[in-house]
N, C-alpha and C positions, 0 to 999 in steps of 0.2 A: 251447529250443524244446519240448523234451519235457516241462519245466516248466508250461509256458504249454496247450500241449494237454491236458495232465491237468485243470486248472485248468477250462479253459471245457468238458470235459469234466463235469465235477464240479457246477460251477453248470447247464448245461443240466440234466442228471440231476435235481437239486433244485428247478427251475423245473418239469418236465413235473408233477407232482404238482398245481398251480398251473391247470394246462392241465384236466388231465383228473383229478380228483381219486381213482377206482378204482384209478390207477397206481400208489398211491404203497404199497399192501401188494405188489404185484407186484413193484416195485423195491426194497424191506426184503428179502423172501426171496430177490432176485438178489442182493443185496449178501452176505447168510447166507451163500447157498451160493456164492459169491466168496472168502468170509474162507477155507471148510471146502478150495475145489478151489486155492487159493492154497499149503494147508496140503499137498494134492497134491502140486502143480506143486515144492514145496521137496524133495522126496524126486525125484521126476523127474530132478530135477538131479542124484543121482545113479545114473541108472538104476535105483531100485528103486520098481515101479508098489506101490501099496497097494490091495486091492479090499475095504476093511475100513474105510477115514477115518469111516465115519459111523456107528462105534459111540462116537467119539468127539464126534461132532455130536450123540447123543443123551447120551451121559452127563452132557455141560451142560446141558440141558436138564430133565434128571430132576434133577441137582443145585438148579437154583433153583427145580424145585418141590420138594424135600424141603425146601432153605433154610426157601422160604416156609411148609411148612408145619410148622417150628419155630417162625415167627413172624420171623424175618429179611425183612423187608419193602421194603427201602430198594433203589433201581434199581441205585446205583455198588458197593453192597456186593456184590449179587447176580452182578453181573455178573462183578465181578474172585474172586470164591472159587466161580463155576462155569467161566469158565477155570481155574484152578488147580486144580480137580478134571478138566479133560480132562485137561493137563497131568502130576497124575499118575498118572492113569491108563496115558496114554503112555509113563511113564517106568515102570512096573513093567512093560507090555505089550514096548513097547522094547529093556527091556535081555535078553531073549532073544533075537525076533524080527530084530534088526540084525546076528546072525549070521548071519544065511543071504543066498542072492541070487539075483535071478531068479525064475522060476516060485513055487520054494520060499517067496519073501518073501511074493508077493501069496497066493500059498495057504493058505499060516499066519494071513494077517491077516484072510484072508476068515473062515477057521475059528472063529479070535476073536473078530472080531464076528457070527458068527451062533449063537456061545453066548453072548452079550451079547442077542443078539433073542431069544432063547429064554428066558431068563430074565427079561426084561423083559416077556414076552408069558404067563409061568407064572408070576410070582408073584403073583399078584391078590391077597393082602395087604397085601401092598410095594409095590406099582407102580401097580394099578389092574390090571392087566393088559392087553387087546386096549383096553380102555377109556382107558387109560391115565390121566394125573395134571393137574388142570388147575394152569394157571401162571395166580396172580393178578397183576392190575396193580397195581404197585408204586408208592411214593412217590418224589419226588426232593427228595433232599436235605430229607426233613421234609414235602413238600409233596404231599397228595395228589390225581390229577387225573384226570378222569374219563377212558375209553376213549377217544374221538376224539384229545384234546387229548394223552395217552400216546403213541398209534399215530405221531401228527408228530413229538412229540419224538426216537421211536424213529429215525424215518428220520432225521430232520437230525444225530442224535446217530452214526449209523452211517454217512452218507456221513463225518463228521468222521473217525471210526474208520479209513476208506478212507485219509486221508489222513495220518494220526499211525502207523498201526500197516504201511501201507506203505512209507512214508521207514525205520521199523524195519525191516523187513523186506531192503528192497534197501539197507540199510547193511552188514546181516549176509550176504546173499548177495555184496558185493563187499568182504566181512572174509576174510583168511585163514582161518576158519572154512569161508567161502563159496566158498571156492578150494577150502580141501579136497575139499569134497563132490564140485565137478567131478571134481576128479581121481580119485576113488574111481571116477568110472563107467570113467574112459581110463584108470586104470593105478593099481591097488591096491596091486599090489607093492613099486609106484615109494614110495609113500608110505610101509609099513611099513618098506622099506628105509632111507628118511629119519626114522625116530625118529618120527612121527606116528600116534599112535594111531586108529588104523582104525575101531574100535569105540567110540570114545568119539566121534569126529565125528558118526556118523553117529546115536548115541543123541540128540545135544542136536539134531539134526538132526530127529529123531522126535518129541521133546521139543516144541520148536517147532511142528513138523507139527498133532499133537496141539493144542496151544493154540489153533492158527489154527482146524482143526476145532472146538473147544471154543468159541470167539470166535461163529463162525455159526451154533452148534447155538444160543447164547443167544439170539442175534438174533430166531432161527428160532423158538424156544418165546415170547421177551416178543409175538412179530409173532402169532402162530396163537392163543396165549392155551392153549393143552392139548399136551402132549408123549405120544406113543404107540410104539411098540415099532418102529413102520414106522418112525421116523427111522433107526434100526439096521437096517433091510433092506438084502441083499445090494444089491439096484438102486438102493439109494442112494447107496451107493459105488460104485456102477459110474456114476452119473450126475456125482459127480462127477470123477473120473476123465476123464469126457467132457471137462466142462464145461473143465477144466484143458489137455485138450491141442486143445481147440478156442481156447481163448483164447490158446494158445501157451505154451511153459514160458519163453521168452528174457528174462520182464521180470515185475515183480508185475503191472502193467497186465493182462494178459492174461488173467487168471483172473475177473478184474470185465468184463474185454470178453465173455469167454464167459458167462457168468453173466447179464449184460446181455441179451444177441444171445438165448439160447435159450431164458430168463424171456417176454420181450416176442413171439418167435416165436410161442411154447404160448401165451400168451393171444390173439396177433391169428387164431392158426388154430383155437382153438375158438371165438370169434366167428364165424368163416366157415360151419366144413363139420364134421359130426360126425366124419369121418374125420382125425382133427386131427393124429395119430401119420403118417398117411400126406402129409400137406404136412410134417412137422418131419423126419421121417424124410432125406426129399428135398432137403430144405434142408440136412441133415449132409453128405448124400455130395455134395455140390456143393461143400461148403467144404471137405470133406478133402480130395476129386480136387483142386480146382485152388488152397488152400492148406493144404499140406500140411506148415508149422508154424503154423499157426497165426494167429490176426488179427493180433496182436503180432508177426511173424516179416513177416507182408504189411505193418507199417509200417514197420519194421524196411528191408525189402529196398528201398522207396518213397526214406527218406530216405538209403540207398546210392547210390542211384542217382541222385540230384538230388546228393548230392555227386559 
């Protein structure tokens, strides 16, 4: 069942583009910032919030414009060695940082990425600075094609990603791996005292985190076409943050539902009223009063109950 509604989920998603053609850069950077608050939601799981993911959302981003401006051109190339630079970034960021817990984690990560915005915002011969670095449109596979006909491929190519890189993802959250992480939030002890490395769970744990973040920062720079220092703003990571326990942490779905829901909101309420923050606003504390895990946790309790 949960198969089947992903599904016609997924096809609806790639039909509205179809419908109303404006929607479809709206639903690329819900998708982005899906992959980044997905990357969230996996640390979630074990209790430690990050207010920092999106120094990682930009470091992919500035990766495949330095790529590109080595002359590294090619869409598949780009994309898998700017994950691999969020990646390890995460994993040098990481293997300090997954020491600590609580307050302490998101404080250090916030810290880290706002010397990451800092430095991306002052070095105006490295970066571009405030100005930042534009991202050209790439070839695929040899083939080169103009903006419109790129921007489709991106989306079609990234709902595809939705669905390859989260069967990956809810494999590894239901891996022993995946278990571990739970149990770090309910009982650290329990775990060191079984011989399981504490500290190594939760780095590949960050590891991953990082990637996911990396996965949407690309999205995010091929969809906008220029990368800026703002990707790394503090309210970046705090949006996704949002985004992630708005969509619910109980399932990868959740992160693409939130993502979805508060992409499509911000655009029908600046259409309305200039006050756009004050209808989005309203719409938050509605869905956290009355669900308060999350949309994924409301279908979650729906099909409890019908059993």
């Amino acid at each position: 069942m949960r198969t089947i509604l992903a599904a016609a989920g997924i096809l609806a998603i790639a039909a509205l583009p179809l419908v109303a053609p404006w929607l479809q850069f709206v639903l690329t950077l819900a998708v982005a910032k899906g992959f980044a608050a997905l990357g969230v939601a996996v640390l979630l799981r074990a209790g430690l919030i990050s207010i920092g993911h999106a120094m990682f959302f930009a470091a992919s981003a500035y990766a495949i414009a330095f790529l590109a401006r080595f002359g590294i051109n090619d869409f598949a190339v780009l994309l898998i060695f700017s994950v691999l630079a969020a990646a390890a970034v995460g994993a040098i960021v990481g293997s300090f940082l997954v020491r600590y817990r609580a307050i302490f984690f998101a404080m250090l990560n916030l810290a880290v990425s706002m010397v990451f915005y800092a430095l991306c915002a002052k070095l105006y011969g490295v970066t571009g600075g405030t100005d930042g670095m534009p991202v050209p449109i790439p070839t695929l596979f040899g083939i080169s094609l103009g903006e419109v006909a790129f921007k489709q491929v991106l989306f079609y190519v990234s709902l595809m990603l939705i669905v390859i890189v989260g069967a990956a993802v809810h494999r590894y959250l239901d891996s022993p791996l995946g278990h571990a992480l739970s149990a770090v939030h309910t009982n650290e002890i329990r775990l060191e005292y079984l011989g399981i490395p504490v500290w190594a769970v939760l780095l590949i744990a960050y590891v991953i985190s990082a990637a996911l973040a990396g996965l949407g920062g690309a999205i995010a720079g091929f969809a906008i076409g220029r990368v800026v220092p703002d990707f790394a703003f503090w309210t970046a990571s705090g949006h996704l943050v949002l985004v992630a326990v708005l969509g619910g942490i109980g399932g990868v779905p959740g992160a693409f539902i939130g993502a979805f829901f508060l992409e499509l909101l911000h655009s029908a309420a600046v259409t309305v009223t200039d006050a756009w923050n004050l209808v989005v606003g309203a719409a938050l504390i509605i869905v956290i009063m009355f669900l308060p895990r999350g949309f994924y946790g409301f279908f979650e309790r729906e099909k409890g109950t019908a059993l």
